[in-house]
Every structure is written in C-alpha cells, then in structure tokens.
N, C-alpha and C positions, 0 to 999 in steps of 0.2 A: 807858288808860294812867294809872298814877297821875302829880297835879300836882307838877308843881316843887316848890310850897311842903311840900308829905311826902316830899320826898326829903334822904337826907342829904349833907351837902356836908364833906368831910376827913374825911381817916383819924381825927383825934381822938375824933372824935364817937362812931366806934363802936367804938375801943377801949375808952372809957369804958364804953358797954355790955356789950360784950365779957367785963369785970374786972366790975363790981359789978350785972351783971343775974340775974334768973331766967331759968330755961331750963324749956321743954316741948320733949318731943323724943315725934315721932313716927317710924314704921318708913322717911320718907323723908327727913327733913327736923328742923329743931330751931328754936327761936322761942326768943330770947332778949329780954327787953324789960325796959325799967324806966322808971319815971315821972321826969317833967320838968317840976317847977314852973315852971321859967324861962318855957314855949313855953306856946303856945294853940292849940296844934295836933296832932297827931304827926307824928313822921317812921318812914319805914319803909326799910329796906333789904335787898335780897334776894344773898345771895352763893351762887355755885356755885363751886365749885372746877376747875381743870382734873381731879380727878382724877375727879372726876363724867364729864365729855367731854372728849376733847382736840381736840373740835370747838367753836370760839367760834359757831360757829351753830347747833349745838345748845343748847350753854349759856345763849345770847342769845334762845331759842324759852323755853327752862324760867324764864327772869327776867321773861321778857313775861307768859307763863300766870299767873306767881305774883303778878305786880305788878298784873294785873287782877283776883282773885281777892282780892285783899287792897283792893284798892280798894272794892272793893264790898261786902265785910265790916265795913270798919275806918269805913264811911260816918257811919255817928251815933256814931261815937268820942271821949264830950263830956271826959275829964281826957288832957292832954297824955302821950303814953307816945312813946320811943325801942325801934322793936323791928325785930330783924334774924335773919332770917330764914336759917337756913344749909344748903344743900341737901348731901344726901350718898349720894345714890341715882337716878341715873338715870332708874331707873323713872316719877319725873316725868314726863318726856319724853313718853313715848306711853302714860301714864296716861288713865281717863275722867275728861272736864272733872268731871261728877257726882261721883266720887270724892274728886279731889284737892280739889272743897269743902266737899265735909264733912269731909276729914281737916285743914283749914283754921279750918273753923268750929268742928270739936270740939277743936282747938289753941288757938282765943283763948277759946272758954268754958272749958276747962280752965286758963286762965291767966287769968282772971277781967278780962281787957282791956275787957267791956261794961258 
C-alpha cells in the first residue's frame, strides 16, 4: 500500500493537477502529473469513476492493484511530481498483474517521471 505521506489530501490539490498538468493516456487508464517544487516527495492519486463499476468493491480492488503497482514504480522518484491517475476501463479489474505493469511502467517512462 502506498504511504500516507504520497497520498493526496483535498480536492484542491488535484484540481490543480487536473487544470495545468500533462496527460499520458493509455487504452485503460490516463496519468496526469506535474511537478512540485514546493514538496520533497510525490504524491499520487488513483481515481476510478463509478462509471468504470458501480460496484465500490470492485473499484476499491482496481485502486488497491494500482496503488501498489505505483508504489513500487514511483520508488526512486528523486524531483517531487503531483500525479493522478484516472481509470477508465474496467478491464483493469481482471487484467494480468504482468500486464497492467508494464502499461504502468511504459506510462511514467513515456512521461519521463524517472
């Protein structure tokens, strides 16, 4: 599970993202980020919509998957970056673990986050 300290806390935070980030978007998913002189850290956030499940325990399986998956990516992540993550495809869900990390990892090296 990713720590407290990389999670983001208020809606403002990721509107801000939201409005003046870059976007990579892959066939499930989109990765919006942008750097943060302020922090010494990142933060990261994973949003599914209901329109993905309108089961919160499915949705709540797809934010777990994604949250460790990025945890373990985003590990040596040395300039502070704001990135959020916005699921739009189900197929997440009962994707192979293998797959959804390389569509992960080929998502923050195409958005040059290392």
């Amino acid at each position: 599970m990713l720590d407290r300290s990389h999670r983001f806390h208020g809606l403002g935070s990721l509107n801000h993202v939201y409005k003046h980030g870059s976007t990579r978007r892959t066939p499930w998913f989109a990765i919006k980020y942008q750097r943060n002189p302020k922090r010494s850290t990142y933060r990261c956030a994973v949003v599914v919509s209901r329109k993905v499940s309108k089961s919160a325990v499915v949705r709540n399986r797809i934010r777990r998957r994604l949250y460790e998956i990025l945890r373990l990516e985003l590990a040596g992540l040395v300039p502070a970056y704001d990135i959020v993550v916005t699921v739009f495809s189900d197929q997440v869900e009962s994707a192979d673990s293998k797959k959804l990390q390389r569509m992960v990892h080929e998502a923050v090296t195409v958005a040059d986050l290392r």
